[in-house]
LUMVODREN-321563 format. One record per residue (C-alpha): x negated, y, z. Coordinates in steps of 0.25 Angstrom, whole numbers, plus 5000, padded with zeros to 4 digits. Layout:
! LUMVODREN-321563
<r><X>X</X><Y>Y</Y><Z>Z</Z></r>
...
This chain:
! LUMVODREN-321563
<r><X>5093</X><Y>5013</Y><Z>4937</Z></r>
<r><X>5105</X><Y>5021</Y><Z>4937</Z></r>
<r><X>5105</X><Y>5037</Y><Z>4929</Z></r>
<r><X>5103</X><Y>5046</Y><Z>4942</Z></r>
<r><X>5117</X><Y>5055</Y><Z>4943</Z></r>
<r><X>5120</X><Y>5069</Y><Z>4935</Z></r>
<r><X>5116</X><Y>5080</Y><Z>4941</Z></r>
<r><X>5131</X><Y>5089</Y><Z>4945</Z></r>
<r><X>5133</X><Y>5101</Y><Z>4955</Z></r>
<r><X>5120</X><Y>5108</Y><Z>4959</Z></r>
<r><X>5111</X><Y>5099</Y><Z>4952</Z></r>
<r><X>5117</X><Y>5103</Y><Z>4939</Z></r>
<r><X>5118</X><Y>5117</Y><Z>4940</Z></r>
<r><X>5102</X><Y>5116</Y><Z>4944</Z></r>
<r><X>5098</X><Y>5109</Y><Z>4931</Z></r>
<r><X>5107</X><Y>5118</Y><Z>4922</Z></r>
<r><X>5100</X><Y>5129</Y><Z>4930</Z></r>
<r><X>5087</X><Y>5126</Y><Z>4931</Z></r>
<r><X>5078</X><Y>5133</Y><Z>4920</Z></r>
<r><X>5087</X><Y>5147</Y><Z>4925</Z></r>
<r><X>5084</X><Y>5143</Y><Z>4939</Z></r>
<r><X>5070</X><Y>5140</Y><Z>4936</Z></r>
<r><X>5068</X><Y>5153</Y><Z>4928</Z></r>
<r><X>5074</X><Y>5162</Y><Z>4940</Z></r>
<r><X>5064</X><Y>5156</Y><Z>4950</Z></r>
<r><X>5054</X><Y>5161</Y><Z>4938</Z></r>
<r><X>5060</X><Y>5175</Y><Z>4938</Z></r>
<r><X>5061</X><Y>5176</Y><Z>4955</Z></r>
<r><X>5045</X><Y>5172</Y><Z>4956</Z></r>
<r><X>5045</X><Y>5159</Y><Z>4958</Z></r>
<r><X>5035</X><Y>5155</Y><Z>4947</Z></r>
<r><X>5029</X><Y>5141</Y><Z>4946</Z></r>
<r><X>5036</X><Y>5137</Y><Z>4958</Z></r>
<r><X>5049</X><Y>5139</Y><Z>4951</Z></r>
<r><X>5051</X><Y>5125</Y><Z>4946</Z></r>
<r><X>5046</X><Y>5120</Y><Z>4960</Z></r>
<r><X>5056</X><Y>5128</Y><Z>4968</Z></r>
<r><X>5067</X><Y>5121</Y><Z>4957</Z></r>
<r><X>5061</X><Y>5109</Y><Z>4961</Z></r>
<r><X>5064</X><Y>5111</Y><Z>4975</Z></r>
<r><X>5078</X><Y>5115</Y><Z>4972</Z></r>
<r><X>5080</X><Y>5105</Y><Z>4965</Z></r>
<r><X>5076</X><Y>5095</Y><Z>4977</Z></r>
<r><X>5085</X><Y>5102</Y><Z>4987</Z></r>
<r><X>5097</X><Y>5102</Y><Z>4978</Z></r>
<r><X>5096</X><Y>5087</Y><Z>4974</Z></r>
<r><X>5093</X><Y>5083</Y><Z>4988</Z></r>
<r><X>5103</X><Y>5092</Y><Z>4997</Z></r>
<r><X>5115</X><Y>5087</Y><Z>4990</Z></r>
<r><X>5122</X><Y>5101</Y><Z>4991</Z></r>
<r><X>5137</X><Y>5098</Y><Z>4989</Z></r>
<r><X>5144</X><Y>5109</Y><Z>4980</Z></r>
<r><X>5139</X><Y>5123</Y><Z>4976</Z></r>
<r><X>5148</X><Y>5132</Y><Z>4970</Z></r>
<r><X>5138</X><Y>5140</Y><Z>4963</Z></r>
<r><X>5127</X><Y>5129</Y><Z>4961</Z></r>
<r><X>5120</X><Y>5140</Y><Z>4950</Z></r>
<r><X>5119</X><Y>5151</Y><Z>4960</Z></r>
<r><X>5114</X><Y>5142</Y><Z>4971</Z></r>
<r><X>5102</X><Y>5136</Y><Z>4963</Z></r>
<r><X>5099</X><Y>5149</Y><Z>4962</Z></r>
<r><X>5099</X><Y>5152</Y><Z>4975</Z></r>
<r><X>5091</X><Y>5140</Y><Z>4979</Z></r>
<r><X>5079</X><Y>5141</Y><Z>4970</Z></r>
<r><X>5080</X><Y>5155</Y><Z>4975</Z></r>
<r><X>5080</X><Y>5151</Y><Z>4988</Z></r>
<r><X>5070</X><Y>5139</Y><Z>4986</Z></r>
<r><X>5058</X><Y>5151</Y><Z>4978</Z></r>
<r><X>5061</X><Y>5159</Y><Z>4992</Z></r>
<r><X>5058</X><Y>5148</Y><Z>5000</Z></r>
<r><X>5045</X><Y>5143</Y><Z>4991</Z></r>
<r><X>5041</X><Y>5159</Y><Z>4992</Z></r>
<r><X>5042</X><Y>5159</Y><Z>5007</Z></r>
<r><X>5036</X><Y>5148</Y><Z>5010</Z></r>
<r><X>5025</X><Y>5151</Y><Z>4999</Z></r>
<r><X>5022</X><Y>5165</Y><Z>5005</Z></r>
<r><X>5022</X><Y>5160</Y><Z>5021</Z></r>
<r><X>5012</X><Y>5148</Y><Z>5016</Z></r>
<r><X>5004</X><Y>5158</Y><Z>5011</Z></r>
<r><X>5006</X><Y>5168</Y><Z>5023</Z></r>
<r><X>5001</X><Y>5156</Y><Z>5032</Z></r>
<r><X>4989</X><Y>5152</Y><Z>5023</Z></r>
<r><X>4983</X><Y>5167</Y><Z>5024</Z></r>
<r><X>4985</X><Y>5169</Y><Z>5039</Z></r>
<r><X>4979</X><Y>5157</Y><Z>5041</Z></r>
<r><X>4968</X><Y>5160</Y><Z>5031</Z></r>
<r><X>4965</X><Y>5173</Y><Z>5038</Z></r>
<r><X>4963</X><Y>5167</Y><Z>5051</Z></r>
<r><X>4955</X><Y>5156</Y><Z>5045</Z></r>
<r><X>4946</X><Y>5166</Y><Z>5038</Z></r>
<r><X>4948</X><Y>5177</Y><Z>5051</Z></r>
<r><X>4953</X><Y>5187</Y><Z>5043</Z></r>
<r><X>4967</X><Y>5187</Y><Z>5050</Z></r>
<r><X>4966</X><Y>5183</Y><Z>5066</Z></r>
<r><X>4977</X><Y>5174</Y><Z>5071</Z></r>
<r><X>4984</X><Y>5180</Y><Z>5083</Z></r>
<r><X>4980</X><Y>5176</Y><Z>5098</Z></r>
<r><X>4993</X><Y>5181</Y><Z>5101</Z></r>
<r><X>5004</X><Y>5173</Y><Z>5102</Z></r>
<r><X>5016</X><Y>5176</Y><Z>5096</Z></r>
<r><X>5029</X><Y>5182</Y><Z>5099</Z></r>
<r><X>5036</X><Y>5171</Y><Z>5101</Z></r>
<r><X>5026</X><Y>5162</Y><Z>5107</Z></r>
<r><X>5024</X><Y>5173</Y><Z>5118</Z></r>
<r><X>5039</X><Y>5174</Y><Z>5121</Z></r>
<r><X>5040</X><Y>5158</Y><Z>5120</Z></r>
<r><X>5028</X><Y>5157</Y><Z>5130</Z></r>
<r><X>5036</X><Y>5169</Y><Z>5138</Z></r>
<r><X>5048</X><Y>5160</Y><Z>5138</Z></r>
<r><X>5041</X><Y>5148</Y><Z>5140</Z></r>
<r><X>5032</X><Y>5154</Y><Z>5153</Z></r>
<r><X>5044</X><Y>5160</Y><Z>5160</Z></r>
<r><X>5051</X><Y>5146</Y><Z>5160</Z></r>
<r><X>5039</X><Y>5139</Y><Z>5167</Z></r>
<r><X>5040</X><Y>5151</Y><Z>5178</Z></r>
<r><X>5056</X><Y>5150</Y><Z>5179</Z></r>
<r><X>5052</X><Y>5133</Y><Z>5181</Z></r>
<r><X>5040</X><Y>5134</Y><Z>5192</Z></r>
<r><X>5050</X><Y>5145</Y><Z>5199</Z></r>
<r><X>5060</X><Y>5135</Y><Z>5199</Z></r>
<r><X>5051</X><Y>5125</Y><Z>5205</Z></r>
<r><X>5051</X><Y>5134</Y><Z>5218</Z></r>
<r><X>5042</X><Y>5147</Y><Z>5222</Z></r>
<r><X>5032</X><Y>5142</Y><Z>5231</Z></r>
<r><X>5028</X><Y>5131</Y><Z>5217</Z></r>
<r><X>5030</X><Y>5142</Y><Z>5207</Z></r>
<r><X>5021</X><Y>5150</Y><Z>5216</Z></r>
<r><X>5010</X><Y>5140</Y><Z>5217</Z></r>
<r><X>5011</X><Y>5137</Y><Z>5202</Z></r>
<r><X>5010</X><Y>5151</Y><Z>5199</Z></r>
<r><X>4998</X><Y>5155</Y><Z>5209</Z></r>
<r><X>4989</X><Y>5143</Y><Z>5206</Z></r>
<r><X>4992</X><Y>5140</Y><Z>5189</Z></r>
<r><X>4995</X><Y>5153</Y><Z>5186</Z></r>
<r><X>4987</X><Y>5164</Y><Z>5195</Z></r>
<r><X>4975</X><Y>5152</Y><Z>5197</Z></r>
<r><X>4976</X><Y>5154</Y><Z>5212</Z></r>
<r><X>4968</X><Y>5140</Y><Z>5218</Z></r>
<r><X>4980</X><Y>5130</Y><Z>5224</Z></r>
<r><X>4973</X><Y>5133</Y><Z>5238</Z></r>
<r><X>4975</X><Y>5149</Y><Z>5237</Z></r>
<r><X>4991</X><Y>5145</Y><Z>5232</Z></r>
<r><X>4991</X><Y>5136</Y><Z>5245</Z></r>
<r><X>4986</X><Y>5148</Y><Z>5253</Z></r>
<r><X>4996</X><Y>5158</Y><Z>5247</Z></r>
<r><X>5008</X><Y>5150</Y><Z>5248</Z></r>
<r><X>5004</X><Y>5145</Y><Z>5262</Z></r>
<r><X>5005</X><Y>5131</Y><Z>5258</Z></r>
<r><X>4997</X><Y>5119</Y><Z>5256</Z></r>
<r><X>4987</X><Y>5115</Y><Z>5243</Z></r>
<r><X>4996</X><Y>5101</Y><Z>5241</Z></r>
<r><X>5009</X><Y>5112</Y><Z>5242</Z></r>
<r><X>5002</X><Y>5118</Y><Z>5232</Z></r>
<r><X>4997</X><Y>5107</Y><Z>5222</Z></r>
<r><X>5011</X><Y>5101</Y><Z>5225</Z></r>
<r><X>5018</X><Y>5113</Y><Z>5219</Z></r>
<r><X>5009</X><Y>5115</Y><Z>5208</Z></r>
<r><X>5012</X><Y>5100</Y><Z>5204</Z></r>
<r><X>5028</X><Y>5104</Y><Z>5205</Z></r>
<r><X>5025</X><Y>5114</Y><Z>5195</Z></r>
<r><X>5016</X><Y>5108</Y><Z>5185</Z></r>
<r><X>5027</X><Y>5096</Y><Z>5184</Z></r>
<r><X>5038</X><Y>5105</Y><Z>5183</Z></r>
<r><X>5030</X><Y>5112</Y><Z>5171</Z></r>
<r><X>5027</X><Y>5099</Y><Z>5165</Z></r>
<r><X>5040</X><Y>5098</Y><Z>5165</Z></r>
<r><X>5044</X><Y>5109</Y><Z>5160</Z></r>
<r><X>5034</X><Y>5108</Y><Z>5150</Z></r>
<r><X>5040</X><Y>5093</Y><Z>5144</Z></r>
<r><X>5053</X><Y>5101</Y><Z>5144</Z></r>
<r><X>5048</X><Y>5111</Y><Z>5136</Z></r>
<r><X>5038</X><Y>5101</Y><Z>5128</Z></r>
<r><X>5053</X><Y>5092</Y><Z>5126</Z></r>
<r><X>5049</X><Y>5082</Y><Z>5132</Z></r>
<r><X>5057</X><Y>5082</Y><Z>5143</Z></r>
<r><X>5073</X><Y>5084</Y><Z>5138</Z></r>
């Protein structure tokens, strides 16, 4: 078995480094955590086979800086999560019943795309769609209204529900 090969470049300059870089991740608050955030450094530098770095010294310390925000972040939105979901758990917090901002807005968005669709499908089909699914009018009323016949009626409302299945593949990806 062949001696694996030296160490150069950025590989170097973190083993000549290491006890200083270990000792600022200490002084910045990373604690115990400090050798595994050098670990993980570490990993990322022999795998990503970064080419040349002019100030290999100043990068390291900019990745293990980088790596103990990262490990903090993550730490404090685990933590954040844990709570919320103890809270709820315990009924102390109460999870919303409201949907969000950007779920209303995506619903918005989504619901005035199905209109747009069934309009394009004609008025009278829209209309029949509308009257019967949406204000839960009896196909036979619809019929009445519209002046025409329960078949027109069921005819239309199959138009529309194949167009939204459809239209619901497409949006699902299905369909391309």
């Amino acid at each position: 078995m062949s001696p694996p090969p030296p160490v150069s470049g950025l590989e170097a300059a973190f083993l000549a480094n290491r006890q200083q870089l270990l000792r600022f991740l200490q002084v910045r608050g990373a604690d115990d955590a400090a050798e595994d955030i050098l670990h993980e450094v570490w990993i990322r530098l022999a795998t990503s086979g970064a080419g040349p770095v002019s100030a290999p010294v100043a990068y390291l310390y900019s990745a293990v800086n980088a790596a103990m925000i990262d490990r903090y972040r993550s730490r404090r939105q685990a933590e954040k999560r844990e709570r919320d979901w103890s809270d709820v758990q315990s009924g102390e917090g109460e999870a919303s019943s409201e949907p969000s901002a950007e779920r209303r807005l995506a619903a918005t968005q989504e619901a005035a795309q199905v209109l747009a669709m069934l309009d394009s499908l004609g008025p009278r089909i829209a209309q029949t769609f509308r009257r019967h699914r949406v204000d839960g009018i009896a196909q036979k009323a619809v019929a009445a209204e519209l002046g025409v016949s329960l078949s027109t009626v069921e005819s239309d409302l199959r138009t529309a529900y194949r167009a939204l299945a459809e239209w619901k593949a497409r949006a699902d990806g299905e369909i391309r």
